[in-house]
C-alpha positions in Angstrom: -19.8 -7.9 -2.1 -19.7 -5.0 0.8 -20.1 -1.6 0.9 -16.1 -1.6 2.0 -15.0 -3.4 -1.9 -17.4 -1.2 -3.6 -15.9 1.6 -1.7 -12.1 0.5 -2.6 -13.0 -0.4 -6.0 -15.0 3.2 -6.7 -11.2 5.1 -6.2 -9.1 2.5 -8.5 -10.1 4.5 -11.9 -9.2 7.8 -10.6 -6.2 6.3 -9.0 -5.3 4.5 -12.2 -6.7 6.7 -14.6 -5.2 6.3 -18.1 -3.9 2.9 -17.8 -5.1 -0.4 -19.3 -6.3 -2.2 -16.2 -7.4 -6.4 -16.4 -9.3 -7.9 -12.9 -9.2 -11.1 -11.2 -12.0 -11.6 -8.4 -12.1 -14.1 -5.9 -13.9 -15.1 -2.6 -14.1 -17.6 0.1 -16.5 -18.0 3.1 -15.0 -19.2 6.6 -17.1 -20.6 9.4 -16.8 -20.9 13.7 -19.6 -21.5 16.0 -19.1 -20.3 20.0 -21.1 -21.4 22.4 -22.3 -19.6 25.5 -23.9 -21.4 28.9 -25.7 -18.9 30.7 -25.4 -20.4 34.8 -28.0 -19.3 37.8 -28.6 -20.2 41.4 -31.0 -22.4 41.0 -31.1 -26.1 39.0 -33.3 -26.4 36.2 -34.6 -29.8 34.6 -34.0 -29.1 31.0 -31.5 -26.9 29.9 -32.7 -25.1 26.9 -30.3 -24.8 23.7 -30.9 -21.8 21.2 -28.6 -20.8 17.9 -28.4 -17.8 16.0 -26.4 -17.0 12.9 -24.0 -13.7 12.5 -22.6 -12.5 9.2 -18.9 -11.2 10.4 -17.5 -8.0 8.5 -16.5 -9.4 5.1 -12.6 -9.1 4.7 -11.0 -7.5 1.6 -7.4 -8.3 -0.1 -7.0 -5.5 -2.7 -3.8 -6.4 -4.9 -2.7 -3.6 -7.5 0.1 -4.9 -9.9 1.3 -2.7 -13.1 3.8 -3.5 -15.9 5.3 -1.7 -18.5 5.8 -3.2 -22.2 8.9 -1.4 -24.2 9.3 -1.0 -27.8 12.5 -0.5 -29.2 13.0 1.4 -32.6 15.9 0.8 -34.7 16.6 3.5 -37.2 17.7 3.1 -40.9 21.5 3.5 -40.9 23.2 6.5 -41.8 25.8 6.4 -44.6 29.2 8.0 -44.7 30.8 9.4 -47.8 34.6 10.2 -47.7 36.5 10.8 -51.2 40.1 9.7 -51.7 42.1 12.2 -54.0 44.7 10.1 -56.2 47.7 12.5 -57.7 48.7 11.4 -61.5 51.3 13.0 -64.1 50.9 13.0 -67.7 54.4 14.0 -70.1 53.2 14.8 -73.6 56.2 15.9 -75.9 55.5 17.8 -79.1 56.7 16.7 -82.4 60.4 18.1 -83.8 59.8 19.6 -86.7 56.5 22.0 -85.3 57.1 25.2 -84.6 54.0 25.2 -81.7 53.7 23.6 -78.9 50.9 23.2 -76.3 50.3 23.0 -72.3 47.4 21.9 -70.3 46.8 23.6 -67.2 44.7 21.9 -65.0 42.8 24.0 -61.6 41.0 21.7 -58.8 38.0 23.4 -56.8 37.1 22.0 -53.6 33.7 21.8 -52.6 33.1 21.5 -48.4 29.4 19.8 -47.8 28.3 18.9 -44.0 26.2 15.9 -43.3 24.3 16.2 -40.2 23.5 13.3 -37.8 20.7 14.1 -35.3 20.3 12.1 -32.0 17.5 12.2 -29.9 17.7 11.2 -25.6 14.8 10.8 -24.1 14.4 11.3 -20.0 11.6 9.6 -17.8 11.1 11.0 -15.2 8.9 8.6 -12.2 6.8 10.7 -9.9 5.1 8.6 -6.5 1.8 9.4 -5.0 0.3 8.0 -2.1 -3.6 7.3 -1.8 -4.9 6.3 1.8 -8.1 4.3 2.4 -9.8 4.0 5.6 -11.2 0.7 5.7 -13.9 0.6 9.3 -14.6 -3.4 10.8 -17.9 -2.5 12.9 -19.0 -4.1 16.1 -20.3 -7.1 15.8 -24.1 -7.4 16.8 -25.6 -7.0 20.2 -21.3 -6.2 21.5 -21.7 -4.2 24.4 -18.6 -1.4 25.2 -17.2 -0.9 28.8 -19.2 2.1 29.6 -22.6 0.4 28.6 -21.7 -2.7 30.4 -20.2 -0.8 33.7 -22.8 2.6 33.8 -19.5 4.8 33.8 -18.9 7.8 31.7 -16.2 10.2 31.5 -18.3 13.6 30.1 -19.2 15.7 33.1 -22.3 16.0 31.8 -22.8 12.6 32.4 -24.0 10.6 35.9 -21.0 8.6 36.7 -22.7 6.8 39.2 -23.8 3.3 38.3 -27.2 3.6 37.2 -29.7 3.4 39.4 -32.8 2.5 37.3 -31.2 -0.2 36.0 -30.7 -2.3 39.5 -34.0 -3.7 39.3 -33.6 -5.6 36.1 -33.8 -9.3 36.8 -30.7 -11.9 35.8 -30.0 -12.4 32.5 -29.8 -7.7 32.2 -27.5 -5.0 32.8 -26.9 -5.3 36.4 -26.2 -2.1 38.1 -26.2 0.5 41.1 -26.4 -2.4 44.3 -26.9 -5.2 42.1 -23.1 -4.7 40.8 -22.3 -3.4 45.0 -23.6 -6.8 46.1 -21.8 -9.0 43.7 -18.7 -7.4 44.0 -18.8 -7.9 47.8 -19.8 -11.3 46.8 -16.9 -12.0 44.8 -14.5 -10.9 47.0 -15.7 -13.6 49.7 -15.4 -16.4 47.5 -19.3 -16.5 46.9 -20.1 -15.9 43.6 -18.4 -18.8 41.9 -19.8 -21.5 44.2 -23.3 -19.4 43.6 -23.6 -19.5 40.0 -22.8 -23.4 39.3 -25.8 -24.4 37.4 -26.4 -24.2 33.6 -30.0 -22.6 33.0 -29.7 -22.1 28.6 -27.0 -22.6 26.3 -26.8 -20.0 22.9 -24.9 -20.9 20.0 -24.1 -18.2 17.7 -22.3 -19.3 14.2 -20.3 -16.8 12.4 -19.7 -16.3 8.6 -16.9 -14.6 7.4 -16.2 -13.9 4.0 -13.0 -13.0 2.2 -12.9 -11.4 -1.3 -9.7 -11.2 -2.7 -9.1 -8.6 -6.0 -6.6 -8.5 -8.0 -5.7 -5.4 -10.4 -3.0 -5.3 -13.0 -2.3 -2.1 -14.8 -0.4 -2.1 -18.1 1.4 1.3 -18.6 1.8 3.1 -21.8 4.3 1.6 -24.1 7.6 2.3 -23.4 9.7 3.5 -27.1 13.8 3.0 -27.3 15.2 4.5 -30.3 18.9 2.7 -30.9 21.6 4.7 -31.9 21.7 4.1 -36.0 24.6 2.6 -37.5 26.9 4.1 -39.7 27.8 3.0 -43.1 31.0 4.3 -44.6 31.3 4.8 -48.7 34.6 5.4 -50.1 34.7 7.8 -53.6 38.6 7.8 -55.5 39.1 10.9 -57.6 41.9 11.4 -59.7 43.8 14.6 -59.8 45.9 14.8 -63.5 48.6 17.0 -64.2 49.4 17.3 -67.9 53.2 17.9 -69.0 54.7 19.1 -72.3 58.3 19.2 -73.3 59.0 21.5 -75.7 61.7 20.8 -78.4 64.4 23.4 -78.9 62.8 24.8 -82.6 59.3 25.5 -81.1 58.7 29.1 -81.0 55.1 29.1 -80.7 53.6 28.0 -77.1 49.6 27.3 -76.6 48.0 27.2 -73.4 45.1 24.7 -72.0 43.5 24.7 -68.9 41.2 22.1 -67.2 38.8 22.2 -63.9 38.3 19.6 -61.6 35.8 19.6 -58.7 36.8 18.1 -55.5 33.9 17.4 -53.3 34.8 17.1 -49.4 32.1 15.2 -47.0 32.0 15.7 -42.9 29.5 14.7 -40.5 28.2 16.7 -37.6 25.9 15.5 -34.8 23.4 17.1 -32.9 21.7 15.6 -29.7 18.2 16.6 -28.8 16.9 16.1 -25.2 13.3 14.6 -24.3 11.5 14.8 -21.2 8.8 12.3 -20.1 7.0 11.8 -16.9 5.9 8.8 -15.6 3.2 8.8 -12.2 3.0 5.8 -9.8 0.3 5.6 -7.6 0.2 3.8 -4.0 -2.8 2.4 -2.3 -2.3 2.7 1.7 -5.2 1.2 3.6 -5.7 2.6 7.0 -8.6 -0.3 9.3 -10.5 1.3 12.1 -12.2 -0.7 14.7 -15.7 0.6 15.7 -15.2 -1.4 19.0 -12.5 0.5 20.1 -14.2 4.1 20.1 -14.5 6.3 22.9 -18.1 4.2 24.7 -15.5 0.9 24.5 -12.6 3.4 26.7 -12.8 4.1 30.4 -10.2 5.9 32.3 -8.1 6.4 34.4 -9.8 9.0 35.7 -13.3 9.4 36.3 -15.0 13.5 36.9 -16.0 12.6 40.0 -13.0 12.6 41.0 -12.6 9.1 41.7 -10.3 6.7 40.0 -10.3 3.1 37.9 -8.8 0.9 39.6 -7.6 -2.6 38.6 -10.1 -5.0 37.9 -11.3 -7.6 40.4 -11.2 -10.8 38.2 -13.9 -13.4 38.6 -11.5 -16.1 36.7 -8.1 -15.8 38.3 -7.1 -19.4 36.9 -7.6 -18.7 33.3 -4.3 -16.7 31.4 -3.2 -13.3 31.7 -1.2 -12.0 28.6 1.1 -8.8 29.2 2.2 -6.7 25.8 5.2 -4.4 26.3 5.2 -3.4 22.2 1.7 -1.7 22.5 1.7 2.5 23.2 -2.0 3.7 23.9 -5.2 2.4 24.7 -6.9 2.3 21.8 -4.0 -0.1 20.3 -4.1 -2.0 23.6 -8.2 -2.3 22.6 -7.6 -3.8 18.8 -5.2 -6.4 20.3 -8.0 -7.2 22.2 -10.8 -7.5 19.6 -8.5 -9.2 17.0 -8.4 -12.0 19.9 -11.8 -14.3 20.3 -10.2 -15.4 23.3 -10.0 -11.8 24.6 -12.4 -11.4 27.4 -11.1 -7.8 28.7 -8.0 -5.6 28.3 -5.9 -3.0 30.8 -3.7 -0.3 29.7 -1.2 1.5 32.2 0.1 4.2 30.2 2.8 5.1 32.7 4.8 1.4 32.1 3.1 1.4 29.4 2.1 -2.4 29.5 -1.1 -3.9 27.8 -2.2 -6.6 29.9 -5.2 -8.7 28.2 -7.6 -11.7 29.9 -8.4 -14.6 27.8 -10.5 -17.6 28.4 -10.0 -21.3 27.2 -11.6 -21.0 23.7 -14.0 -18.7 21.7 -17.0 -21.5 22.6 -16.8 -20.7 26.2 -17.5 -17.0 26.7 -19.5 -14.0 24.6 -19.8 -10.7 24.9 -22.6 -10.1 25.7 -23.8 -12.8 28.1 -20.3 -13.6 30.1 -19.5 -11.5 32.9 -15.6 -11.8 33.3 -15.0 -9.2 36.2 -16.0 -6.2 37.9 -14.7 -2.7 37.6 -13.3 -1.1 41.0 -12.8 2.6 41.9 -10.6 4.6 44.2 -10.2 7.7 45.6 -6.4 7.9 46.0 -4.6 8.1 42.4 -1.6 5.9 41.7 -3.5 3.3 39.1 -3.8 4.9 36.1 -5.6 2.1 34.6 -7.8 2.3 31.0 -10.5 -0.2 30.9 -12.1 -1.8 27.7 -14.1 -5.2 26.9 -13.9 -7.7 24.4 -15.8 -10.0 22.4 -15.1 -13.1 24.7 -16.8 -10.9 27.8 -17.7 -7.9 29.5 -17.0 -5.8 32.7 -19.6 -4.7 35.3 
């Protein structure tokens, strides 16, 4: 596994810290070969063929799911007590020939009790975070940037002459300083294509790319819902009796009784409670940097000598031209480039802005390096503001 998933997969516990987490890995390994003939002046008898092998930047699908089981609580019910007072009469009448009679007096006390109900809400409250990761694709091996491939720079620091060391290196190098003078002139009369007609080696490079795919699922804490409890009513009958007594006409002696009864009176008072709880979701954002598109694979518009790029005089004018209207700098205009293995150059004028990208017939017919596709032009009047880069297909001299 790369560097890059060790990377990603070092920030998922802090990111998910706290929660259960369960992985699923996954990988699969995809193959293209491109092939390059290298052409000279001359005809050779045997055309050598040579192959090399290059391991791609491994791709990485990072999938982060999370779920939430809930629990619900059901609480014993609560019971109800309410007490039904019934109102009853007794007569007693004392006998004739007694000279006392009695009465009952009876007193009723009531008795207030409160039962309380308590209720309890709980609140989540869901709080987003956002975690960016920069994922880099490098170059791949032996690519060569505009600036390399052309001998332009833009630091002042810098010579921004075409280098003039390097025009002695044979065919097959970096041309340079009058080499570069002398097939651009070339070009332009129609020379170089009937020049360089005859195959002298053939490279075959076969690239690996693997894709790892991860996938993460996070199981939050449970989730608890109380129910509201139920309420069960019980109904108490108490009976209230009043005691009479007629008195006959000879009584002359009266006796008093009394009699307590308790009456007990139920009611019911609720109280809520309130419950806070926060809950933290945390997003992965993945940011991809291209190496190829840094500032040695940028050049333009202007140069500090003064001078300025101007559009490039194509070597292939039959093969396809793709124009990108969507596309707002030229680093972007770069990527769309490099994400194409058709993509032999590309040209940004920020003042349309239009991204205008060469391609050739397939990934087996050009490389980069080893296929010349055109050859940068200056100018000293301003007016072009054109930004330069190369890409994997083919380079610019």
């Amino acid at each position: 596994m790369s560097r890059l998933v060790l990377g990603l997969l070092a920030l998922v516990p802090s990111v998910l810290a706290g929660l259960t987490l369960t992985h699923t890995d996954d990988s699969s390994t995809g193959t293209s070969v491109a092939c390059t003939t290298f052409l000279a002046h001359r005809h050779v008898r045997e055309v050598p063929t040579s192959s090399t092998t290059v391991q791609l930047p491994a791709k990485v699908t990072l999938i982060i799911a999370a779920s939430t089981p809930t629990l619900m609580v059901t609480p014993k019910p609560i019971t109800e007590i309410s007490t039904e007072i019934v109102q009853t009469t007794e007569t007693t009448t004392a006998y004739p020939e007694s000279d006392t009679f009695s009465t009952t007096l009876t007193e009723t006390v009531t008795v207030n009790k409160v039962l309380t109900l308590t209720f309890t809400e709980v609140h989540t409250i869901t709080e987003s975070s956002t975690s960016n990761v920069v994922s880099t694709v490098p170059t791949p091996d032996g690519f060569s940037g505009v600036k390399d491939s052309s001998g332009y720079a833009l630091s002042d620091t810098e010579n921004l002459e075409p280098n003039k060391a390097d025009s002695q290196i044979p065919m097959g190098g970096s041309l340079r300083g009058s080499l570069r003078e002398s097939l651009v002139q070339g070009a332009s009369s129609g020379h170089v294509a009937d020049a360089l007609t005859h195959p002298v080696s053939v490279l075959c490079v076969k690239y690996l790319q693997v894709t790892y795919t991860k996938t993460i699922i996070a199981v939050k804490p449970t989730k608890t819902v109380t129910a509201i409890p139920s309420i069960i009513t019980s109904t108490t009958t108490t009976t209230d009796t009043t005691t009479s007594t007629l008195v006959p006409s000879r009584v002359s002696v009266t006796s008093y009784f009394s009699t307590t009864t308790t009456l007990t009176v139920w009611s019911t008072a609720e109280t809520l409670e309130l419950s806070t709880r926060t809950t933290t979701v945390t997003q992965v954002a993945t940011t991809t940097q291209y190496d190829a598109c840094k500032p040695s694979n940028i050049l333009g518009p202007q140069l500090s000598d003064g001078q300025w790029v101007a559009p490039v005089h194509d070597s292939y004018p039959k093969l396809p031209r793709k124009i990108n209207r969507e596309i707002g700098s030229a680093e972007e205009c770069c990527i769309a480039c490099i994400q194409d293995p058709t993509c032999m150059w590309s040209a940004f004028y920020p003042q349309s802005p239009d991204c205008e990208t060469k391609h050739s017939e397939g990934p087996d017919t050009c490389g980069n390096p080893g296929f010349v596709a055109g050859f940068i032009q200056k100018s000293r009047f301003s007016g072009y503001d054109v930004i330069l880069s190369n890409g994997n297909c083919a380079i610019l001299w």
